[in-house]
C-alpha positions as CSV (number, residue, x, y, z in Angstrom):
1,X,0.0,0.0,0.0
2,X,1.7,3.4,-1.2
3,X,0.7,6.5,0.9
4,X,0.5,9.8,-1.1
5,X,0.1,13.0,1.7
6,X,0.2,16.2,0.4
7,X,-0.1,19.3,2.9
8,X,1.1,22.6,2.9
9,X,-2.0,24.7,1.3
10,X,-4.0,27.1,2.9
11,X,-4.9,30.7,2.5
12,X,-3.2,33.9,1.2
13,X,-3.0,37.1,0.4
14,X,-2.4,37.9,-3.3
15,X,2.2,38.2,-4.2
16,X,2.2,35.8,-0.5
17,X,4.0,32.0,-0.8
18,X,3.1,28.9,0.0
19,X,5.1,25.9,-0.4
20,X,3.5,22.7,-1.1
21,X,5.4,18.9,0.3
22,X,4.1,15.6,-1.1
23,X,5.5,12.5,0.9
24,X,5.5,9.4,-0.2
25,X,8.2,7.3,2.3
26,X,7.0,3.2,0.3
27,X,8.2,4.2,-3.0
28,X,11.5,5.0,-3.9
29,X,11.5,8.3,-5.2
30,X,14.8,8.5,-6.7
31,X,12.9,6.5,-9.6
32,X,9.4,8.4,-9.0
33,X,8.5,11.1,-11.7
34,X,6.4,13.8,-9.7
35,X,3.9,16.1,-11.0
36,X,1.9,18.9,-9.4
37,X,-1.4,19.9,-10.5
38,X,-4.3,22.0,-10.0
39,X,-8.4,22.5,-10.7
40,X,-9.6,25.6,-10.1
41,X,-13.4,26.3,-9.5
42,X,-14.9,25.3,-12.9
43,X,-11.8,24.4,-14.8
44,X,-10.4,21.2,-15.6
45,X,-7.1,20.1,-13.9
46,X,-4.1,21.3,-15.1
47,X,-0.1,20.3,-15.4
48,X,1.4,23.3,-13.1
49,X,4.9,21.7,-13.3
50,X,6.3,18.3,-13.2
51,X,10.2,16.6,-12.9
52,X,11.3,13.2,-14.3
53,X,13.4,11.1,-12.5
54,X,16.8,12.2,-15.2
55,X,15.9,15.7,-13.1
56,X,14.2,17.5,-16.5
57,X,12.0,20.4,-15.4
58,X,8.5,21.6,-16.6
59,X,6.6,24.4,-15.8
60,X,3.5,25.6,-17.1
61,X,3.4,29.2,-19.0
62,X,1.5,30.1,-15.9
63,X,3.7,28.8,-13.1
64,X,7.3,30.1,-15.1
65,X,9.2,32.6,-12.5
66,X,6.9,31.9,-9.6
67,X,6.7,28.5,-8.5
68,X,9.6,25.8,-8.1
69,X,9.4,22.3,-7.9
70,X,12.1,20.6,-6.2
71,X,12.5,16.8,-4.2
72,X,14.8,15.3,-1.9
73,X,14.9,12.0,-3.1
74,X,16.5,10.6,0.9
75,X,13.4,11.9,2.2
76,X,11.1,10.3,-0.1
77,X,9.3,14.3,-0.4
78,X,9.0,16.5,-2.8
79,X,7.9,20.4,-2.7
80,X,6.2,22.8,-4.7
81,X,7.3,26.8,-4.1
82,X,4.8,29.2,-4.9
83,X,5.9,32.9,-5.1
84,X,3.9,35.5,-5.9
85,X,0.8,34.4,-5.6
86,X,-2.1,35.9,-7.8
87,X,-5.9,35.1,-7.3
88,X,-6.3,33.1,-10.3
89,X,-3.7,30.4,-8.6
90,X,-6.7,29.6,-6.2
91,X,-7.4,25.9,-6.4
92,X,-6.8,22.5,-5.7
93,X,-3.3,21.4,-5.7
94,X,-2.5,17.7,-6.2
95,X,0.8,15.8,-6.2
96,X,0.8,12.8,-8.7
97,X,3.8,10.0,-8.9
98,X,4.6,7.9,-11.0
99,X,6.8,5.3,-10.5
100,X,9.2,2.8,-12.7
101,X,6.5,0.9,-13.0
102,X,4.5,3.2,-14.4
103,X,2.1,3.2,-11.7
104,X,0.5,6.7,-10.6
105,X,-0.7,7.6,-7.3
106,X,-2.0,10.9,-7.1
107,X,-2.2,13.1,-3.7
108,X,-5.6,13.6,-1.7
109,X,-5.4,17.1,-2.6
110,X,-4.6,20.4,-0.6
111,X,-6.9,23.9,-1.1
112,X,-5.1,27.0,-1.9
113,X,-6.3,30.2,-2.0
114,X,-5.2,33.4,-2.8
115,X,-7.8,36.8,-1.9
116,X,-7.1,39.5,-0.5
């Protein structure tokens, strides 16, 4: 049984930071590629950014210069930065991993919200 926990959401105030940990200690996450997600109210879910297990880096157009995604691979976690929050980044936020199997476990999701 692989446990997923994401925390690290909550509320802020628009150009605040949050930073976002997804744990996963059963798999080995040196060979885990993880992803981060969102759905905002009435929108579908989105790639925010995503790393593969050779380190490559995406970002969304929306999440270039703010956010960071980042792992420490000993500590089976991972971590998304968010910087400079805007109001439109209000949603939920899900971790997804996939490992060298090709399995995928995804996060139970953690609410972020940025108002001011």
């Amino acid at each position: 049984q692989v446990r997923l926990v994401e925390s690290g959401g909550g509320f802020v105030q628009p150009g605040g930071s949050l930073r976002l940990s997804c744990a996963a200690p059963e798999l080995s996450f040196a060979n885990t590629a993880m992803g981060w997600y969102r759905q905002g109210p009435g929108k579908q879910r989105e790639l925010v950014a995503d790393d593969d297990v050779d380190g490559i880096v995406n970002y969304s157009d929306s999440a270039k210069g703010r956010f960071i995604i980042s792992r420490d691979n000993a500590k089976s976690t991972g971590w998304l930065q968010m910087n400079r929050l805007k109001p439109d980044d209000t949603a939920i936020y899900y971790c997804k991993l996939t490992d060298d199997s090709g399995r995928q476990f995804w996060g139970q999701g953690t609410q972020v919200t940025v108002s001011s």
